[in-house]
N, C-alpha and C positions, 0 to 999 in steps of 0.2 A: 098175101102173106102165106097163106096153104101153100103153093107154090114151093115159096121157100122150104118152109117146115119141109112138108115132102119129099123134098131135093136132100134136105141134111140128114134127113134118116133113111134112103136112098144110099150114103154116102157111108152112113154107118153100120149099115148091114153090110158093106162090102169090108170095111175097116176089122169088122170082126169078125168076120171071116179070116181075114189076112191074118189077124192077132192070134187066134187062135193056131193055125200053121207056123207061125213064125216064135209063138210059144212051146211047143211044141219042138221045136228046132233047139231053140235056147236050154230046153230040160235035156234034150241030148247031147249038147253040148259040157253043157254042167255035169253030167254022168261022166264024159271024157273027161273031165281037169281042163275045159276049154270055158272061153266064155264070164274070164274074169272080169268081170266089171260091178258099176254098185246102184248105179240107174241109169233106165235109157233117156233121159232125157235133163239137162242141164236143170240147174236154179232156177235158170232167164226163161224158160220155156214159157208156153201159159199155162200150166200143169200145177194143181198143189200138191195129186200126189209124186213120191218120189217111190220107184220099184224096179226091180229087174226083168221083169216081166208085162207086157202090153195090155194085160186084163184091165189090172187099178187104171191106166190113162184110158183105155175105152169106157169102163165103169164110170167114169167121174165127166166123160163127154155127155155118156146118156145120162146122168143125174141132171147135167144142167139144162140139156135139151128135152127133160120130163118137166123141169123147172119152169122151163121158158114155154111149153106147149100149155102149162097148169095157168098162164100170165094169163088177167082178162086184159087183153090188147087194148080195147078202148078204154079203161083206166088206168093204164099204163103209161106213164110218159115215154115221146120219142125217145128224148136220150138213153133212158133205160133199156130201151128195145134192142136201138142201135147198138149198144154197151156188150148186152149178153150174147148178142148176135155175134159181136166182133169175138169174144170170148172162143164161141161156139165153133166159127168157123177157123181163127188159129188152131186151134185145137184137131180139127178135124185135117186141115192142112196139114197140120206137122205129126200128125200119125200117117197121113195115106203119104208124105213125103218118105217119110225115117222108115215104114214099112216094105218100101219101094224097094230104099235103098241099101237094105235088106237082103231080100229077096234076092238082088241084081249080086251082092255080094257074095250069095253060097253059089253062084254060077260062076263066079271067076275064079 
């Protein structure tokens, strides 16, 4: 299970790295009259916060992966584990996706 753990916060310092540039971007945008929108990320997301900016969804990844690191695993039931995981990992998916593709859009 360290493994894992390891691997998702591995995953997160790259994430906020990215968020932070890609923040950054969006405040310069904003400063143009560019950049109208009201969140990056739909309803349906696995996300509860809602914001214009990639901090609140990086913030609310590591709350729940401080959560799940806090869990004592052997009194924890599987499915909870598997639960938060799955949580953990859409989440991390669909920031280092949406980040990407991002990125890949101020080059075009």
């Amino acid at each position: 299970m360290q493994a894992i753990i390891d691997k998702l916060q591995e995953n997160l310092q790259i994430i906020y790295r990215k968020a932070v540039d890609a923040d950054a971007k969006l405040d310069a945008f904003q400063k143009e009259g560019k950049g109208k929108f009201h969140t990056i990320f739909a309803e349906s997301s696995p996300f509860n916060a809602r914001a214009k900016r990639f901090e609140p969804y990086v913030a609310e990844v590591c709350e729940n992966m401080d959560a799940f690191v806090a869990l004592d695993l052997s009194q924890t039931e599987q499915a909870e584990i598997e639960q938060r995981l799955s949580i953990i990992v859409a989440q991390i998916e669909q920031l280092l996706s949406t980040l990407v593709q991002f990125k890949e859009s101020l080059k075009a």
